[in-house]
N, C-alpha and C positions, 0 to 999 in steps of 0.2 A: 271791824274785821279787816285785816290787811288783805291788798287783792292779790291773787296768784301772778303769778310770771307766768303770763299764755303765751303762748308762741303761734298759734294761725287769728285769721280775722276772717270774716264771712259777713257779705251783705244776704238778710235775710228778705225776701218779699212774705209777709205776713195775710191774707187771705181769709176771712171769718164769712162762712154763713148758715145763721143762726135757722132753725130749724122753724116752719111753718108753724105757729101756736105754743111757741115758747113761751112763757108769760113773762111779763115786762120783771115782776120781782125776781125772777132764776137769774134773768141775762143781767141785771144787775149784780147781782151775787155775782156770776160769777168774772162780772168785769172789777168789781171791788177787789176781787183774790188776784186777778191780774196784776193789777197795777201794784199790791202790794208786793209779791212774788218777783215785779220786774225790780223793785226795789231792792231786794236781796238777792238778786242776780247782777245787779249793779256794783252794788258792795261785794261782791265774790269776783266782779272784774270780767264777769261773763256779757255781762250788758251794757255796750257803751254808749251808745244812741238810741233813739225812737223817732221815726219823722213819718209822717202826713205826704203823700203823693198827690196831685191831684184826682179826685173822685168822680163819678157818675153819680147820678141820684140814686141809692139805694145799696152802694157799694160801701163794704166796710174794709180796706186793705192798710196796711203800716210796713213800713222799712224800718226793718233794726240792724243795726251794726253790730255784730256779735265777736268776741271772742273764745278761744278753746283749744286745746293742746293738741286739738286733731279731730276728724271727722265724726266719729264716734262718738267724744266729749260732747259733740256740739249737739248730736241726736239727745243726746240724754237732756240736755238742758231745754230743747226746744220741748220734749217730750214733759217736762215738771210745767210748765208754764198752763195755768186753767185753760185758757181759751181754746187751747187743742185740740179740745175734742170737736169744738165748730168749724177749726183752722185747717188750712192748708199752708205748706213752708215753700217757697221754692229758695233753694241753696246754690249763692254763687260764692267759690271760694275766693276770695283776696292775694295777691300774692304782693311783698314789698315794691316798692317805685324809689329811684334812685336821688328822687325830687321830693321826696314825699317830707312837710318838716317836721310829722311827726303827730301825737297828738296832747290837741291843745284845749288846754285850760282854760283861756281868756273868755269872758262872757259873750254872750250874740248878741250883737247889734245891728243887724239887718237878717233880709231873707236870706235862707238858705235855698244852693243847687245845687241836685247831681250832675256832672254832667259826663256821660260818655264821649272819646276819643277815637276815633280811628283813625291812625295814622298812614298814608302811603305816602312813600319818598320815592318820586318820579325818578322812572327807572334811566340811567345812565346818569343820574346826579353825580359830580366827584364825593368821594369819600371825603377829602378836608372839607368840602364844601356839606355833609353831613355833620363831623363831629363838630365844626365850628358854629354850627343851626343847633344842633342838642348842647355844646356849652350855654348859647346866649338863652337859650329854654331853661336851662336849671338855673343861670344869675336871674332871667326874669321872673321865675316860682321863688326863688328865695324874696324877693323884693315884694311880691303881692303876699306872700306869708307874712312878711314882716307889716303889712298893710293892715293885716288882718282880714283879706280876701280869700285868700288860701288858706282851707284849713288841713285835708288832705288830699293825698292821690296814692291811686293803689294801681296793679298790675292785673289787667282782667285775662292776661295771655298775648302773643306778639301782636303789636300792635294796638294792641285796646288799649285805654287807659281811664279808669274810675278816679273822677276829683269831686271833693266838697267843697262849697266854696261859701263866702258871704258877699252881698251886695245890698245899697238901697233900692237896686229895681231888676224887672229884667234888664232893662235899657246899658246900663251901669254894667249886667253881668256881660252881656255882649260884647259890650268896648273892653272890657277883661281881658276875651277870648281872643280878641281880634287883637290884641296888642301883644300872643305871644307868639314867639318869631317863629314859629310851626304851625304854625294857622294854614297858612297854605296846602300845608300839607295835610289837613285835619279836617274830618267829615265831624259833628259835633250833633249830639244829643243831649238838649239842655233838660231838666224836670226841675218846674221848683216845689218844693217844701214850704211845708207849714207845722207849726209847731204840733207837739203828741206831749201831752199830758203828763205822761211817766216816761219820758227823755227826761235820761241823768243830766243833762244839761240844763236843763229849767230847773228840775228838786233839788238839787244836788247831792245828790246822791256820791 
């Protein structure tokens, strides 16, 4: 099935708990209908990602990268998915990045991380002396894109800014961070990832 032409993206926090005395064969079931279902939300272009946060003992939560032509769209699809009825969604919308290279096909070869931006530009900086710090920002994301460190970056509102990234460690993603010329200016929230089972990126979906 060809995927639709969506027009918004949303990072999903995903949220499951499974109810006291559930028996081990339901929660099965109904994790088999999941993964299946993520599959064909995949193929409909609704589902772009699946990743693993770091956990507590006992915590079941997943990050999806979602597409949908709008907010509404996006309830309806969160809403077909089985595990909902154990789940809770928290919804952050996406908005485009000017840096962002897009998304990419190429396979994973290291960890993957989210990592949060906040950006402040000390107040009385010259304006050259900003756009000439966000040009040498968009040549160095094009360069670690073409590395294949950079997979995305989105727009979480002014100032914020959502990237995915790949590294062989954390150590590696750090020296990343540090090497782009807005660093200074940037309070930084790393999480890393772990693979999820029914991310279109491993099935291929």
């Amino acid at each position: 099935m060809p995927q639709e032409a969506l027009t918004m993206e949303y990072l999903v926090t995903m949220t499951t708990h499974v109810p006291d005395g559930t028996p081990e064969q339901e929660v099965n079931e109904v994790r088999a209908r999941e993964a299946a279902h993520s599959a064909e939300l995949a193929a409909q272009g609704h589902l772009l990602r699946l990743f693993r946060p770091p956990l507590k003992p006992g915590e079941w939560r997943t990050l999806g990268l979602f597409a949908a032509d709008d907010g509404d769209r996006l309830k309806e699809v969160l809403v077909s998915m089985p595990l909902r009825v154990w789940r809770t969604d928290d919804v952050t919308p996406l908005s485009p990045h000017p840096n962002d290279p897009g998304r990419s096909a190429g396979p994973l070869q290291g960890t993957e991380f989210l990592t949060t931006f906040t950006i402040t530009v000390p107040e009385g900086t010259p304006e050259e002396v900003v756009t000439g710090t966000e040009a040498r920002e968009a040549a160095r994301a094009r360069e670690l894109a073409e590395q294949g460190h950079l997979e995305r970056l989105w727009m979480l509102g002014p100032g914020h800014v959502l990237g995915l990234w790949q590294a062989s460690e954390l150590a590696e993603m750090q020296a990343i961070l540090k090497s782009l010329p807005m660093d200074s200016w940037m309070s930084v929230q790393t999480t890393p990832l772990t693979e999820h089972p029914s991310d279109p990126a491993i099935t291929g979906t």
